[in-house]
C-alpha positions in Angstrom: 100.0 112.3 92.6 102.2 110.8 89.9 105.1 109.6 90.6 107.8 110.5 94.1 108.1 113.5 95.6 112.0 114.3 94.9 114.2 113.6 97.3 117.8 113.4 98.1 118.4 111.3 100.8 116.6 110.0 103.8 114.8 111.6 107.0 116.1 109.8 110.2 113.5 107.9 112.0 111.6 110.4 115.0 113.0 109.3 118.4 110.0 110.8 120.0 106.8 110.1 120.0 104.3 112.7 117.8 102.7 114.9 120.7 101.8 118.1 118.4 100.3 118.5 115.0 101.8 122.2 113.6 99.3 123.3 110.8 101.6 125.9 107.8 100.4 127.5 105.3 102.5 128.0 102.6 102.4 131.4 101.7 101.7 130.7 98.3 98.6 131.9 96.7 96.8 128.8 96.3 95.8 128.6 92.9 99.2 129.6 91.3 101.7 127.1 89.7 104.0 126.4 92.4 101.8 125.9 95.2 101.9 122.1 95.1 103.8 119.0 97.3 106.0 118.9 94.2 106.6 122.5 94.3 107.6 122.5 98.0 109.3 119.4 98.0 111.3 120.8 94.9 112.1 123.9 97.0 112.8 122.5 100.2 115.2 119.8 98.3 117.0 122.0 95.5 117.1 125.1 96.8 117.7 124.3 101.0 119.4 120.9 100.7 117.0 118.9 102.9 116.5 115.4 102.4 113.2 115.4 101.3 109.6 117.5 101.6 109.3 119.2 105.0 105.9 118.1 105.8 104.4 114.8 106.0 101.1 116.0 104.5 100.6 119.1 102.1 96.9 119.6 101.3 96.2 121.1 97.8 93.2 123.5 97.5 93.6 123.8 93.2 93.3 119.9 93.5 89.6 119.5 94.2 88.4 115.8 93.7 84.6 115.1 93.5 83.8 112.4 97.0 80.8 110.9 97.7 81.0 113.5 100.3 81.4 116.4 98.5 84.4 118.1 97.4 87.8 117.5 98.4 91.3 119.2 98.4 93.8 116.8 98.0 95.5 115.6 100.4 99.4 114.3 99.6 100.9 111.9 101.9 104.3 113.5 101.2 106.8 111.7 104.0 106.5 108.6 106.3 104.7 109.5 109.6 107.8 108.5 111.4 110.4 110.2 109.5 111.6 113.7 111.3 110.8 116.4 108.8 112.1 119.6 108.9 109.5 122.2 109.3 109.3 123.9 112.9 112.8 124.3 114.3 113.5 122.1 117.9 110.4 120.4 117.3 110.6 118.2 114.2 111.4 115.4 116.5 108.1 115.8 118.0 105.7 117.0 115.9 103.9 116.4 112.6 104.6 118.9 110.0 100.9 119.5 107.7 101.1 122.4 105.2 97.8 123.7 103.6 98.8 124.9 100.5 97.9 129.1 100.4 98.8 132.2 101.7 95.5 132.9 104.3 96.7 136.5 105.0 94.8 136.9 101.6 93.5 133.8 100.4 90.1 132.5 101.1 89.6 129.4 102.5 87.2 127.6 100.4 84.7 124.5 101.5 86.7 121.4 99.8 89.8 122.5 101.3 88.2 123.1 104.9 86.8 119.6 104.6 89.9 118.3 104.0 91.4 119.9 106.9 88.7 118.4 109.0 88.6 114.9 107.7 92.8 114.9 108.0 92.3 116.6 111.7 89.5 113.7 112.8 91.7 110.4 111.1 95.1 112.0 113.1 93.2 112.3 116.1 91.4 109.0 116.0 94.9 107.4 115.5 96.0 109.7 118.4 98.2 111.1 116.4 99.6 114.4 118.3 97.3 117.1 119.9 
């Protein structure tokens, strides 16, 4: 992604250790315009005053890059791993905010996005990143 993700201030530092990983999705169709890290990060920023994007990944099913293996959404690191984001109420402090971009009520999950998810899912785990 070019450039920063906007942001008007800081996230304070978590002062508890990541035990959960909370999976959104964005209830944007996937392939339209604004259903993007920039999008969100716009949003969450200009129109609800937070300091910054309220995830710390946003995974990007129109984004499909070619990998050795296979295809891949992207995946945007869009905050520090231990900055508290707002995205799940009494938990930010605790938890690790991952948006796939989408609305899945409708939306299909397609195979580059799902092997995102997993290849996201098996590097947070191997870190021991929340549960």
């Amino acid at each position: 992604m070019r450039g920063k993700l906007k942001s008007n201030g800081t996230y304070s530092k978590r002062t508890k250790s990541i035990t959960h990983r909370v999976w959104h999705h964005s209830l944007t169709k996937k392939n339209l315009g604004g259903s993007d890290a920039a999008s969100f990060a716009d949003y969450h920023v200009n129109t609800l005053g937070w300091p910054g994007c309220g995830y710390t990944f946003v995974i990007e099913p129109k984004n499909l890059i070619n990998t050795p293996n296979g295809k891949r959404a992207r995946i945007v690191y869009a905050n520090d791993i231990n900055q508290r984001t707002y995205h799940f109420g009494n938990s930010n402090q605790f938890s690790l905010g991952i948006c796939v971009a989408g609305d899945y009520r409708y939306d299909k999950m397609d195979d580059g996005t799902l092997a995102s998810i997993a290849d996201l899912h098996a590097a947070l785990v191997k870190d021991g990143i929340g549960k």
